[in-house]
KOLROVEX-619231 format. One record per residue (C-alpha): residue in one letter; x, y, z. Coordinates in steps of 0.1 Angstrom, whole numbers, plus 2048, in hexadecimal, padded with zeros to 3 digits. Layout:
<sites>
AXYZ/...
</sites>
This chain:
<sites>
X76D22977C/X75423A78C/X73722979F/X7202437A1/X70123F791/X6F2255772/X6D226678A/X6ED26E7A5/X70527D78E/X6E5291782/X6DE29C7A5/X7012A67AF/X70F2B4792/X7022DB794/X7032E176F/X6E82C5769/X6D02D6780/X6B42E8774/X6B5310775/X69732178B/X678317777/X666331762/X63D334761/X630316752/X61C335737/X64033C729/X641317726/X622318711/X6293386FF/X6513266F1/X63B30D6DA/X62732B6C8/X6463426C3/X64B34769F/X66E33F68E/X68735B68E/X69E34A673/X69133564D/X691311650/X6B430363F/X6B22F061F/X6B92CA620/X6D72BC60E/X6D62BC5E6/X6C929A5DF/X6AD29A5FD/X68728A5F2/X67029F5F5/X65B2A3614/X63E28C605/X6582705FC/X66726E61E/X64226A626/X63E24E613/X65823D622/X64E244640/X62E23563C/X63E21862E/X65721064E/X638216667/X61B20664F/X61B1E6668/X61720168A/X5FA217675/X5E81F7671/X5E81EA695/X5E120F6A1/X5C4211688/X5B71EF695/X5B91F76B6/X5A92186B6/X58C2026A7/X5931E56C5/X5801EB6E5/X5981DF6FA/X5B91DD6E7/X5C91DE70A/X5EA1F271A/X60B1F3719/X6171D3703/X5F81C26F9/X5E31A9705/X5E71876FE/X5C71886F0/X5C61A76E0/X5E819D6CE/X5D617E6C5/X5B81926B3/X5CF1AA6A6/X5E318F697/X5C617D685/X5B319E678/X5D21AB668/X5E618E663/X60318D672/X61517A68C/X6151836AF/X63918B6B0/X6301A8694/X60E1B56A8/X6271BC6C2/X6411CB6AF/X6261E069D/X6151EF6BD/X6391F86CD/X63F20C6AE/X62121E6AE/X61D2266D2/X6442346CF/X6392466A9/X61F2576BD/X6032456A8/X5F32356C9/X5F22456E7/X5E422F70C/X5CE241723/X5CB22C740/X5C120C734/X5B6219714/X5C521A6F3/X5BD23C6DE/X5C62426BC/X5E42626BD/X5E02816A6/X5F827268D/X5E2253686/X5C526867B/X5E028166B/X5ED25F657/X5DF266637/X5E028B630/X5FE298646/X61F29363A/X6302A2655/X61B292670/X62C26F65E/X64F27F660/X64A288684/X63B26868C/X65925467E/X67326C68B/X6652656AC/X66D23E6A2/X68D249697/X6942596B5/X68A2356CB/X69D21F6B6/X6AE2106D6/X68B2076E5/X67E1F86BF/X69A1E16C2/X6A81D66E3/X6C81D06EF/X6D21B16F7/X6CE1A5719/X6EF19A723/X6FE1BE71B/X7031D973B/X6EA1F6739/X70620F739/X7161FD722/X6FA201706/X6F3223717/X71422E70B/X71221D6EA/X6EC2316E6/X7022526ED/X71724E6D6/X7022416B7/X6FC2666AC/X7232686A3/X71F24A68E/X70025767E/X712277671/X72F267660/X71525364E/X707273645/X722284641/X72F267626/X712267611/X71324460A/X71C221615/X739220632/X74A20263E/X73E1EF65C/X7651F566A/X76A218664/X74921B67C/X75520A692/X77521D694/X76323C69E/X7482276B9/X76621D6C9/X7782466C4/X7562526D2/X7522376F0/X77123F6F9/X76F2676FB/X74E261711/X75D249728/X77E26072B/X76227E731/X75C26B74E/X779265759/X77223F756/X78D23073F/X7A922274D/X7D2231742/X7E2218733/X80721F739/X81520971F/X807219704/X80F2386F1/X7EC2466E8/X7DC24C70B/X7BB23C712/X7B121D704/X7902196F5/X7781FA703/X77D1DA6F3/X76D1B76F5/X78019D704/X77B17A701/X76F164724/X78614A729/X78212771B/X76E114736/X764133749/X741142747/X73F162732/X73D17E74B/X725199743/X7341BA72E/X7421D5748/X7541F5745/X7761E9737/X7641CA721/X74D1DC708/X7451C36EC/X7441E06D3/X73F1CF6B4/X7231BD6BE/X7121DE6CB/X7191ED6AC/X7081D369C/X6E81D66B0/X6EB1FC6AB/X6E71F5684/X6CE1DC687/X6BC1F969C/X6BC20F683/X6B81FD66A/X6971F167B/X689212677/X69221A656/X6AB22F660/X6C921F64A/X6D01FE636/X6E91E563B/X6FF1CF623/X71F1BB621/X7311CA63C/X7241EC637/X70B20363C/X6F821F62A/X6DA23E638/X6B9235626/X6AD25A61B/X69825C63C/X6B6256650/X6CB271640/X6AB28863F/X6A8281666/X6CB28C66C/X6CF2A565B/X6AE2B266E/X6C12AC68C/X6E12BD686/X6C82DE679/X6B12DD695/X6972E967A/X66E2E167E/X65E2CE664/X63F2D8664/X6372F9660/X61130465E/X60032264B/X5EA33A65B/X5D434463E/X5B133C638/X5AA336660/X588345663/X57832A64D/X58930E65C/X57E2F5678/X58B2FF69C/X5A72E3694/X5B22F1671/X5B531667E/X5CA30B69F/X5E02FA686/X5E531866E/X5EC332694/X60631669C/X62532C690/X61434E699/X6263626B6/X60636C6D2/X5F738B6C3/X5F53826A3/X5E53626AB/X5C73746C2/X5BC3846A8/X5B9368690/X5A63576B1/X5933776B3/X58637868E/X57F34E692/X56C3526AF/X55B3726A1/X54A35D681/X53834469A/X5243436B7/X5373426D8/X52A31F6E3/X53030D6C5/X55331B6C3/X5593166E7/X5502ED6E7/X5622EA6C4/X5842F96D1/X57F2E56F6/X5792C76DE/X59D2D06CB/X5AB2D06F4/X59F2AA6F6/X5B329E6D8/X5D62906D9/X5E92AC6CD/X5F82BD6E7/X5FF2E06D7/X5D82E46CD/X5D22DD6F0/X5E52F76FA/X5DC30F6DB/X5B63066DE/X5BB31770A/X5C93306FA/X5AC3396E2/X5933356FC/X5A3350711/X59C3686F4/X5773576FB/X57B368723/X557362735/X54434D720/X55C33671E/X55F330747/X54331374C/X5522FD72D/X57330473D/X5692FD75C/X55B2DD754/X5792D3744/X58E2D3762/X5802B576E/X5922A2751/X5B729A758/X5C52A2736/X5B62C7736/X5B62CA75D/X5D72DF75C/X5D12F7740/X5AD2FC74C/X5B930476E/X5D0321760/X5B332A749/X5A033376E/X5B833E77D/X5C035C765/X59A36075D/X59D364785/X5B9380787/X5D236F78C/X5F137777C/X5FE360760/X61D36476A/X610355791/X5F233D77A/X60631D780/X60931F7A9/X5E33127A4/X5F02EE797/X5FC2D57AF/X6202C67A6/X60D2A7791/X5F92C177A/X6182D5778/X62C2B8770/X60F2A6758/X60E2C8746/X6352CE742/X6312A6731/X6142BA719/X6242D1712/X64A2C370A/X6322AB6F1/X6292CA6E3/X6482D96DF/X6562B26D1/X63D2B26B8/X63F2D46AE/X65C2E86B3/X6802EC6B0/X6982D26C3/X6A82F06D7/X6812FB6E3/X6802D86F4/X6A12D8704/X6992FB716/X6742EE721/X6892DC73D/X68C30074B/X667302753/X6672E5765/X65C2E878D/X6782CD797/X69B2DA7A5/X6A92BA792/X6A82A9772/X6A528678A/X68829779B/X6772A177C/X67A27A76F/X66B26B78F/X64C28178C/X64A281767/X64925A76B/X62D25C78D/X616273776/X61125B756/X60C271739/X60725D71C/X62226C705/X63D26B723/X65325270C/X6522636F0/X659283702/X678271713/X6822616F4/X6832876E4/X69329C701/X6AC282702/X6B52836DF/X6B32A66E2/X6C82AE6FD/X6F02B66FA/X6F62AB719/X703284718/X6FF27C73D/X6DB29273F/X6D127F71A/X6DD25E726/X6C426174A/X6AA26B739/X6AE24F71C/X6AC236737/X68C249749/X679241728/X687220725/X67B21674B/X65722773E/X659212720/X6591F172E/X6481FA74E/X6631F9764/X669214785/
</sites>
């Protein structure tokens, strides 16, 4: 077995390091590029968008409640809550403590809440709730996605033992894709343990067994000894069965499948969110007509899937049917929101804006969130070359922006657009990039995490990563 640790693997192993990092503008530009393939059709037998929706909005009803209330709180608190704001939250809507706390780890991890300091702020998908669909989709995926943080594992279990268990839940989600329908709690199982097995002989970590014909042995429990203390699971004493149960009870916990006697079945979300996985395909998809007459929000929105010059021009003809103030504070008020690709849209609007734009801007740079795209924003209004722009960011700004701009991309683009973000990243190491995404404190760093791990074909890379946004999670270094 080997003793060295996930980060320095990472760090030694030359194929996990990062390639020389590209500008931080092609970054930008990856969200806005326009899809050179049609979307695949779901399975026969898929709900429709709107019903996923609704069922959707029926797993995270508890979360959109406690988001909504604490948007209205003034000082719903950060991180887990308060004692005492749990304790108002409890009695307004109802419900036990236990379930306040439940509710407000799902909706900061469905992207309904987001903390700013000490402040809790309602995210783009709570005030999308109602009207967006795909916002709702998103948001759950994004649950979907953190199963392993909705439900912990229990705490006499090895990290790397439910780290390897985490890697290999995927597997077990095809086949119960795959099998359209109930599958027995043993024939899962059988392939957790195939699966565990292939990643520990990966690694070169599962001892030969010479009395056996069939190679490697795959991790079993074994019972302590009567009198003796039960010694915590290690590399060779993997209590798979009761993993695999708290992997189902995960799931199930956001809706993802259902369980019965000895077996379990995907609920329609869960074989929707699949599916979406193995296709790599973007749900939402925006249209660009009608922009002129819309607010500066609504017309970002509908430029979304447009590739650079087409979208000018529809900035162009916006800005061209009001006056050049109005638009200016409207689309800087756009760059405030939650929504990371408007931010970045909004920037990109106001450079069609050139001069007038440069005091607004200016003024702007004084607030963290816009700092880094406002800085750019002068710089090229400057001279300077976009490709050279981002030298005029310190490595927090840089990082803080790469963090903006991956929730951007996790929001709103294809699964493979968020795997090769990592290339834009200033860090020589994916270990590096973790420590200074953590030091920074962007308020959709989980989520980001959570996504870019799920994201990511690399088990060693995906499994670091899952653990930075676990240590973010619960506060720890």
């Amino acid at each position: 077995m080997t003793s060295r640790k996930p980060d320095e693997q990472l760090a030694r192993n030359s194929r996990l390091r990062l390639v020389r990092p590209r500008a931080l503008t092609t970054a930008r530009r990856a969200v806005t590029t326009g899809r050179t393939r049609p979307a695949p059709r779901p399975p026969e037998g898929t709900p429709p968008p709107a019903e996923l929706a609704r069922q959707a909005r029926a797993v995270l009803a508890d979360a959109v409640r406690i988001a909504r209330w604490a948007a209205a709180d003034r000082d719903p608190g950060a991180g887990p809550l308060a004692p005492k704001a749990r304790e108002r939250a409890a009695a307004a809507l109802e419900l036990t403590p236990d379930q306040v706390s439940a509710g407000w780890d799902r909706a900061r991890l469905a992207g309904l809440v987001e903390l700013h300091g000490g402040t809790a702020r309602p995210g783009w998908r709570l005030r999308a709730w109602d009207r967006d669909d795909s916002a709702v989709l998103r948001g759950w995926v994004a649950l979907f996605d953190a199963w392993s943080l909705v439900h912990a594992a229990p705490d006499d279990l090895a990290p790397a033992t439910v780290a390897e268990v985490v890697e290999a839940v995927p597997q077990v989600l095809s086949l119960l894709q795959l099998s359209a329908g109930p599958v027995l709690v043993p024939a899962l199982l059988d392939l957790l343990q195939q699966r565990v097995a292939e990643l520990r002989d990966e690694r070169c970590e599962v001892p030969y067994d010479p009395t056996t014909a069939s190679g490697p042995t795959a991790p079993t429990a074994s019972a302590p000894k009567p009198g003796s203390e039960a010694a915590p699971a290690t590399a060779t004493t993997v209590p798979l069965p009761h993993l695999l149960d708290w992997a189902l009870e995960g799931l199930a916990a956001v809706g993802a499948l259902t369980l019965g006697e000895g077996q379990a079945t995907l609920t329609p979300l869960g074989n929707w969110a699949v599916w979406v996985k193995l296709e790599q395909i973007c749900v939402a998809a925006q249209s660009p007509a009608g922009n002129i007459e819309q607010s500066a929000e609504n017309m970002l929105r509908g430029c979304a899937r447009l590739t650079p010059g087409p979208a000018r021009a529809e900035y162009r003809a916006w800005l061209a049917a009001r006056t050049v103030g109005s638009a200016v504070t409207e689309l800087i008020a756009v760059a405030r929101g939650d929504d990371a690709l408007l931010r970045g849209l909004a920037f990109e609007a106001l450079r069609v804006v050139g001069a007038p734009a440069e005091p607004e801007v200016r003024t702007a740079s004084a607030e963290p969130s816009l700092r880094p795209y406002a800085l750019l924003w002068l710089a090229e209004y400057e001279g300077a070359d976009p490709e050279d722009a981002p030298d005029v960011l310190t490595r927090e700004e840089s990082t803080w922006l790469w963090v903006d701009t991956a929730a951007a991309v996790a929001d709103h683009g294809e699964t493979a657009l968020l795997v090769r973000h990592l290339d834009s990243a200033v860090q020589g190491t994916v270990p590096a990039l973790l420590d200074e995404i953590r030091a920074v404190g962007h308020p959709r760093t989980v989520q980001v995490l959570v996504a870019l791990a799920a994201a990511h074909p690399d088990p060693a890379l995906a499994k670091a990563v899952r653990r930075a946004a676990f240590q973010v999670h619960t506060g720890g270094a």
